[in-house]
PLY file of the C-alpha trace (Angstrom):
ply
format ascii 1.0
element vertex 86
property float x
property float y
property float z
element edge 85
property int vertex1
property int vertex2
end_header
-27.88 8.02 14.99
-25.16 8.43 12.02
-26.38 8.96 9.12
-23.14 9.14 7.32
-22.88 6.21 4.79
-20.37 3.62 5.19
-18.18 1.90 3.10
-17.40 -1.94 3.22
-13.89 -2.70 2.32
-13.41 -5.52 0.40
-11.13 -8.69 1.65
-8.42 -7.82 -0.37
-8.58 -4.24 0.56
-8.59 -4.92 4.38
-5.35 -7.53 3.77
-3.80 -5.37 1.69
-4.08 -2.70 4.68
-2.97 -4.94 7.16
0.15 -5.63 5.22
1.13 -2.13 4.47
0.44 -0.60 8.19
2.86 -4.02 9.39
5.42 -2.56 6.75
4.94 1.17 8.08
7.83 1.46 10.54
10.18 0.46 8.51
9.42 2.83 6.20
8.94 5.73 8.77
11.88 5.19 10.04
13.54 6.92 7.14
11.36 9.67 6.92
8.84 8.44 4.47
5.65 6.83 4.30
3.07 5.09 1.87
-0.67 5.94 0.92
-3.05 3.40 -0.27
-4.55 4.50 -2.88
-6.79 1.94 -4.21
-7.42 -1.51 -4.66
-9.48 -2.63 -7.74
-11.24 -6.20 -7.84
-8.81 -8.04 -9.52
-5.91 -7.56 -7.10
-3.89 -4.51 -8.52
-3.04 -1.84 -6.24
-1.97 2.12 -6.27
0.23 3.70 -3.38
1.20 6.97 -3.34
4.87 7.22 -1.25
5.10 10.16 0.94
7.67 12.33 2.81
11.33 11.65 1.93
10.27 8.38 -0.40
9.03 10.85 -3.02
12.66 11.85 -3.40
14.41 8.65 -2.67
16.59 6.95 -5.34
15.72 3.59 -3.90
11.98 3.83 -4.07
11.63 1.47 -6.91
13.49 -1.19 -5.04
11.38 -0.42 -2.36
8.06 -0.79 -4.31
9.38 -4.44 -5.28
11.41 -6.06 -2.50
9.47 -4.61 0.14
6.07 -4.02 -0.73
5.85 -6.31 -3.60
6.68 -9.42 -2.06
4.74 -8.68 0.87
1.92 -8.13 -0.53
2.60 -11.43 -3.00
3.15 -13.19 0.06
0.33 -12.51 2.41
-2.38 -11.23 0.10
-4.81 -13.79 -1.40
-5.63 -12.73 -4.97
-3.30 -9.84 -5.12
-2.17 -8.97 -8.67
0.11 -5.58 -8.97
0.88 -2.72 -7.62
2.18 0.50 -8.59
3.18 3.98 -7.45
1.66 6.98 -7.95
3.36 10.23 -8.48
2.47 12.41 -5.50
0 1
1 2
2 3
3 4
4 5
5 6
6 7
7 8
8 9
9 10
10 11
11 12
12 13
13 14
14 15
15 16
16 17
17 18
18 19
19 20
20 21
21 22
22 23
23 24
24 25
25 26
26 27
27 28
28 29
29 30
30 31
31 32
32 33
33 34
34 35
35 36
36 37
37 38
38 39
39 40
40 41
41 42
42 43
43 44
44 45
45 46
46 47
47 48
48 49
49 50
50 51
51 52
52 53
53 54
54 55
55 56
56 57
57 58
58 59
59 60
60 61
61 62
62 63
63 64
64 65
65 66
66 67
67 68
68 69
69 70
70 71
71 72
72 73
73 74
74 75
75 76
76 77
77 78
78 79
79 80
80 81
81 82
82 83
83 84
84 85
């Protein structure tokens, strides 16, 4: 038996998953990546980009055309998000 405890995710934390790991390739594809960080209850939520996004000039517009909308678009009750500094 495990006896490790687990941890329920809440719905907006398993959506907003979903929608980053969809939005994953693209990202890869130049060399970066993103990190959820968290996801508090009333919708806002921390990344943390990774690989050659920490350096990119474009990261902002990435953060709001990309990720932004997404998440805007197919996340129920999702409020903000911002980056984290790596």
């Amino acid at each position: 038996m495990n006896d490790e405890p687990t941890m329920t995710k809440s719905p907006i934390q398993s959506e907003v998953e979903r929608v980053l790991d969809a939005m994953r390739p693209v990202i890869q594809e130049d060399g970066g990546d993103i990190e959820l960080v968290s996801v508090d209850e009333a919708g806002n939520v921390k990344i943390r980009f990774q690989g050659a996004c920490v350096s990119c000039p474009s990261r902002a517009m990435t953060l709001q055309s990309l990720i932004e909308r997404n998440l805007r678009e197919y996340v129920p009750g999702f409020a903000s998000v911002t980056a984290e500094e790596a």
